[in-house]
C-alpha angles and dihedrals in degrees: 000000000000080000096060090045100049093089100052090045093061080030131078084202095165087046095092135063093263138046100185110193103192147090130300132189133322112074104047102234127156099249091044083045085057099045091052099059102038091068111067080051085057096051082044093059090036093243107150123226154210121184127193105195115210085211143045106291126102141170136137116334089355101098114189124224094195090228090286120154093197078074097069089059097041092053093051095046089046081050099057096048082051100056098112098046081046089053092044097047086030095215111198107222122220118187120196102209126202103147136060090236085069099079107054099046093052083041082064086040100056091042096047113025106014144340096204091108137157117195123192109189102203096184144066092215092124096080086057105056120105110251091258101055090036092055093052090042093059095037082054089046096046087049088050105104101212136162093224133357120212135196128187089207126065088202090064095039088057100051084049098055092048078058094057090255113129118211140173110225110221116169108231083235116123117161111233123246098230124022103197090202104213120173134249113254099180117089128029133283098255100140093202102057109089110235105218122203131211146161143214138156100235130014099226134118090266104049086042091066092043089052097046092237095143093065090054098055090054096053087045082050093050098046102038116174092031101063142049120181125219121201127193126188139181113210113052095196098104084050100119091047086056091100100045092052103047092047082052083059114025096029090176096052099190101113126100108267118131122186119220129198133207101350126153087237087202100061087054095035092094086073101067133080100212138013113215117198109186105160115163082205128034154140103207127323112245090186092059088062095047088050095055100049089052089060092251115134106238119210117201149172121252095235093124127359099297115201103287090241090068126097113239140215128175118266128270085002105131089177081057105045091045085054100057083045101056088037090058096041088050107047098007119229117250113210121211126247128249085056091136097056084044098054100050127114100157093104088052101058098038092056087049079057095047085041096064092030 
């Protein structure tokens, strides 16, 4: 407990125009992604800071909680004792949610400490909950007293708003300052075969059904020789089951898939010639976006509303998604240009800020 204070007794952490409770770098998720690059456009615009970063890293104003759930309780509790310091420096909150346990406990905040609260919902989980657990999840977020709720899906934002809930859609999506290109050493240098790009955040049995990635491998399996696969994931803590997996799936292994951990897929995505995005469950889609402006065409499920500029096929459809594949090997896909004025939502999120300051 006196571990996790230790940084909010040497720090006037309530003292700035933003307390930020998410994730930060490493890993490379798409919330933490965000984060990182929304800050620099903070100190741009002269908007203060706190982080509390749900992971490892720290420097000055990030404050790491370790992923400790202790920390939720701890942070409340030091809150509350801070009410009066919070009333004086008037922080406005901003939560970056990603799990059910969320609402509730910013249900008990707003209430308690402040209702100057910005929530931004990254997930389409929602739709996945049982009826029971979905019922009690939007009770807890129509209680929640906040300034301003985002979500980073306008499917969800439309079922909201049928439920009497008002929302701002936002995509997640901001375009980093600097892009360090490095090229892709796995594979071989065979130009005809088609290098094929894709994400997730942990390479298990589990996360390989969400993103969609066993439909990849047996594409890779049926057009062998065309295609590689290259698979990019976040979390490296499933790393030593990463053999056993893909020979579950793939039991000749001898295709061309390669796994790679803790890269920055941005900096490489300028290798591929096409980003395939088939999540069976999704919000967005950042990497689509990043695809896109790098002049890579991006192929996607419809699971949520994709970036216009992506080809579609229907979700969970492998027919489908070999065919676009085949389609785009076949006759290529030109994207048009502008994409990088088109895909920015930096201005947005920074006016809903000013707005509340």
């Amino acid at each position: 407990m006196n571990n996790i204070f230790r940084y909010y007794k040497c720090n006037n952490v309530f003292d700035k125009d933003l307390v930020i409770i998410g994730n930060y770098p490493p890993p490379l998720g798409g919330i933490a992604v965000h984060i990182q690059r929304l800050l620099p456009l903070l100190n741009k615009n002269n908007i203060s800071y706190s982080l509390f970063n749900q992971g490892h890293y720290a420097e000055k104003n990030i404050y790491p909680t370790n992923k400790r759930y202790m920390w939720w309780i701890v942070f409340f509790l030091f809150s509350l004792k801070n009410r009066k310091r919070i009333k004086n420096f008037n922080p406005l909150f901003h939560y970056h949610v990603f799990t059910w346990y969320h609402y509730p406990y910013l249900f008990l905040f707003s209430r308690l400490v402040s209702d100057r609260i910005f929530i931004t919902i990254h997930t389409d989980n929602l739709f996945y909950y049982n009826s029971i657990k979905r019922y009690i999840t939007l009770r807890f977020l129509k209680g929640i007293r906040s300034k301003t709720l985002i979500v980073v899906s306008s499917n969800l934002g439309q079922y909201l708003k049928k439920r009497n809930i008002q929302s701002t859609f936002i995509p997640a999506f901001l375009p980093p300052y600097k892009v360090n290109k490095k090229s892709i050493n796995e594979g071989g240098g065979n130009k005809d075969i088609i290098k094929i790009a894709t994400n997730m955040w942990r390479f298990n049995r589990r996360y390989v059904k969400i993103y969609g990635v066993d439909l990849l491998v047996r594409i890779v399996q049926e057009l062998d020789g065309k295609i590689a696969l290259y698979i990019f994931v976040s979390d490296d803590r499933d790393k030593d089951g990463e053999k056993d997996l893909l020979l579950e799936m793939d039991p000749s292994m001898d295709t061309d898939i390669h796994v790679i951990y803790n890269k920055s897929l941005i900096e490489y995505m300028h290798n591929f010639g096409l980003f395939v995005r088939p999540n069976r469950e999704d919000g967005y889609g950042m990497a689509i976006v990043e695809a896109l402006l790098a002049n890579v065409p991006a192929i996607a499920s419809d699971t949520c509303v994709r970036p216009e500029d992506a080809i579609i096929f229907k979700n969970g459809d492998y027919s489908d998604l070999k065919n676009k594949i085949e389609s785009f090997i076949r006759d290529g896909h030109v994207l048009p240009t502008g994409l990088n004025k088109k895909y920015n939502w930096g201005k947005q999120l920074i006016r809903l800020y000013k707005r509340e300051l």
